[in-house]
C-alpha positions as CSV (number, residue, x, y, z in Angstrom):
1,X,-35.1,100.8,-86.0
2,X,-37.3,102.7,-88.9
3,X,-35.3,104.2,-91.7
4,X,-34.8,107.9,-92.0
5,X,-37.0,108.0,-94.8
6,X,-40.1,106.0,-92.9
7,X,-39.2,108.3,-89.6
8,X,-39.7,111.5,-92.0
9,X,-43.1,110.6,-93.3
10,X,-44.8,109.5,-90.4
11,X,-43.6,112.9,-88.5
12,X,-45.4,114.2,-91.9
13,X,-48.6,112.3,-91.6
14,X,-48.9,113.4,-87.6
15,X,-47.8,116.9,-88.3
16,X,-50.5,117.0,-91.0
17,X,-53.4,115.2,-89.1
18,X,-52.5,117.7,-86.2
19,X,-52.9,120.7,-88.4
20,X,-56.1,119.5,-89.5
21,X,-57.5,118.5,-86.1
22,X,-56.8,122.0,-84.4
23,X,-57.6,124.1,-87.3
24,X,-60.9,124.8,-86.5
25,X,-59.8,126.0,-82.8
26,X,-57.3,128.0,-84.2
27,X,-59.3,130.0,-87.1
28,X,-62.7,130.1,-84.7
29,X,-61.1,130.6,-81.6
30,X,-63.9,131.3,-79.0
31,X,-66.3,132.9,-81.8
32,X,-69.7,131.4,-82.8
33,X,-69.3,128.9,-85.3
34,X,-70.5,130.8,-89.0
35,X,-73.5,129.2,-90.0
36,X,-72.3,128.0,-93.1
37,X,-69.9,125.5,-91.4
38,X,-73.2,124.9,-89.1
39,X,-75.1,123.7,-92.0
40,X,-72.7,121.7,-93.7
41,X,-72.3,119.9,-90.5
42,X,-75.6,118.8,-90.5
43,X,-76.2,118.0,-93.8
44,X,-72.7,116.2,-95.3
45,X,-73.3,113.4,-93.5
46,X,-76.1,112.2,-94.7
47,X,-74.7,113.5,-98.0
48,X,-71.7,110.9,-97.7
49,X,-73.9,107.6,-96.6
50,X,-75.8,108.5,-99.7
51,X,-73.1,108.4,-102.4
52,X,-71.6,105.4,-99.9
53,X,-74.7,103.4,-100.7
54,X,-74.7,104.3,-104.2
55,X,-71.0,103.4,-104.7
56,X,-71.8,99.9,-103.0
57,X,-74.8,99.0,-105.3
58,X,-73.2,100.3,-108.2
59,X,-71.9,96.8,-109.5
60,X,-75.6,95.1,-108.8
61,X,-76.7,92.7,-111.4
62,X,-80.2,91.5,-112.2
63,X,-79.5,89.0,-114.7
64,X,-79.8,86.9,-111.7
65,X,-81.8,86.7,-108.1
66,X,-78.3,85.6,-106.7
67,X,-77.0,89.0,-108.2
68,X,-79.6,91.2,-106.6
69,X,-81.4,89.9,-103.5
70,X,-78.6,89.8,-101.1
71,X,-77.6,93.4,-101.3
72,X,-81.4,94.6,-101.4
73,X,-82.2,92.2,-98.3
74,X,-79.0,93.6,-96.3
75,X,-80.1,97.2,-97.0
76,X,-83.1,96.7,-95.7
77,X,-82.2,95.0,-92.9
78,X,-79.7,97.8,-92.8
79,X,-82.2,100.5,-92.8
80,X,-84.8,98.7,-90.8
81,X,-82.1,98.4,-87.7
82,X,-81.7,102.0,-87.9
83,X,-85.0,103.5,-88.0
84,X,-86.1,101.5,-85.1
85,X,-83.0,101.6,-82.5
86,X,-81.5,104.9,-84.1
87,X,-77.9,103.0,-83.5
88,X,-76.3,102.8,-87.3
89,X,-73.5,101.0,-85.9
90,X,-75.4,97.8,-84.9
91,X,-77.3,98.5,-87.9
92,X,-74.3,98.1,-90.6
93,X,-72.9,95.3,-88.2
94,X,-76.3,93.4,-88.7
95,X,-76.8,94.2,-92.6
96,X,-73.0,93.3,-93.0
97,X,-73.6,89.6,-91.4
98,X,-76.9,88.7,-92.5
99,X,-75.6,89.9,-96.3
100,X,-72.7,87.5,-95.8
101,X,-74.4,84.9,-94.6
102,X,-76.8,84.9,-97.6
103,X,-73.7,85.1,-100.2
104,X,-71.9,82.3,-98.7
105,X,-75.1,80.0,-97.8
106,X,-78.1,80.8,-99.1
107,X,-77.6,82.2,-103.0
């Protein structure tokens, strides 16, 4: 049996994610989403892959071919996958293996 303590923060953590989950319901209600909150829908996603891809290739080297190609060749295999089936799921899944596959075998 959890401690007191453990018991105490994860009633915490669930409390907390509830809050945040019904939120929006709460402060919206059945009113028409502001347009502000419309906008930054659309557009903070793409703003967070952005500075996701830019955190990942951050570290890239080019002293070396080894320190480069596999991250540019899984991005655009990444990228590639995703503008032709539209499914960014498979498309990460894909960059991930083939990138691994060329660290570990090929450079």
């Amino acid at each position: 049996m959890p401690d007191a303590h453990a018991a105490a923060a994860i009633a915490v953590m669930a409390a907390g994610t509830a809050l945040l989950r019904f939120l929006p319901f709460a402060v919206f209600g059945g009113r028409r989403t502001p347009a502000l909150v419309a906008r930054l829908g659309r557009l903070l996603p793409c703003a967070i892959m952005g500075m996701l891809v830019v955190y990942c290739l951050k570290d890239v080297e080019f002293s070396s071919a080894a320190g480069f190609l596999p991250q540019l060749i899984g991005g655009g295999c990444v990228a590639a996958i995703c503008a032709k089936t539209k499914n960014a799921l498979l498309a990460i899944i894909a960059g991930t293996a083939l990138y691994m596959v060329l660290v570990q075998a090929v450079f």
